[in-house]
N, C-alpha and C positions, 0 to 999 in steps of 0.2 A: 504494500500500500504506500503510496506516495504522501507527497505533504498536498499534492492538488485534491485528490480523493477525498483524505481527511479533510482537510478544510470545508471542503460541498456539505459532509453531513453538521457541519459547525453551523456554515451557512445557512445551510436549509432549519434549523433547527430555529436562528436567529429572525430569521425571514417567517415564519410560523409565529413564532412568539411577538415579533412587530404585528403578524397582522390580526392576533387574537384582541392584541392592548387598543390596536386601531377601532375593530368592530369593539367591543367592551365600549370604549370610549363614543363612539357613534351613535349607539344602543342607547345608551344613559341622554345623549343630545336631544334623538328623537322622544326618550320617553317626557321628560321635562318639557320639550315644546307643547307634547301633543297634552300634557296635564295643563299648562298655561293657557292653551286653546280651550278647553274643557272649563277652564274658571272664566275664564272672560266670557263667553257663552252663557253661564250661570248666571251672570252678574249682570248681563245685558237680560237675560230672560226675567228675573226677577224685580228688575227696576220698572221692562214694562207692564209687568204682573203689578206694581204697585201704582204706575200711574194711570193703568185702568179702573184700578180697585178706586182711584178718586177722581174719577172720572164724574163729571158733572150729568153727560146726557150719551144716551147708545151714537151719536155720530162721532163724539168725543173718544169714546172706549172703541171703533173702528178705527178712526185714523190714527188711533195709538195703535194698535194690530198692523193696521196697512205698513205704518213706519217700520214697526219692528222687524216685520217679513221681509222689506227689503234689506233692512241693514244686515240682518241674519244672511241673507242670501250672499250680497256682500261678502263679509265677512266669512261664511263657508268657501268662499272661491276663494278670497284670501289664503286660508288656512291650506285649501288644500293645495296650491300652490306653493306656498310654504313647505309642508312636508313632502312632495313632490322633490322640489328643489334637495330639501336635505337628504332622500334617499338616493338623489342622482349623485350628490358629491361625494356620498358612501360610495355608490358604485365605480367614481374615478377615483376614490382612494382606494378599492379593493381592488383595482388593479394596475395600480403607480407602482413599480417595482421601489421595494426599500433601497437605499443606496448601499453601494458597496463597499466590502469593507477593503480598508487598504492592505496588501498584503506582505 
């Protein structure tokens, strides 16, 4: 066995372990955006939950509805754009080779 041979399984071991820490680390990205999504959602649906609930007359508590459904719709597009985006940059980073090492 050579020192080229031996080094490849060093490599490949190195290269494994970089791209475990990469996804580990991308995983945790998407999971936090898409709970961030998840609360602002919340917080938009319950605001207009409240400013119907004081709503003065039924055209009142619709155009508070009407609002809400577009900003929601909005906002879905946003998002999924969003995590769209963040799984495309996983996938150029799962396949960016790690750099080499010097030998």
């Amino acid at each position: 066995m050579d020192d080229k041979t031996g080094n490849f399984g060093v490599d490949a071991a190195a290269a494994m372990k970089a791209g475990g820490e990469r996804i580990a680390g991308q995983s945790s990205a998407l999971g936090v955006t898409m709970i961030d999504q998840a609360q602002a959602n919340a917080q938009e649906a319950f605001a207009a939950m409240r400013a119907a609930a004081q709503a003065k007359d039924l055209s009142e508590v619709m155009q508070i509805q009407g609002d809400y459904l577009r900003a929601q719709g909005k906002r879905s597009m946003d998002q999924a754009r969003q995590i769209g985006e963040l799984i495309m940059s996983f996938g150029r980073a799962a396949v960016t080779p790690p750099p080499r090492r010097e030998e």
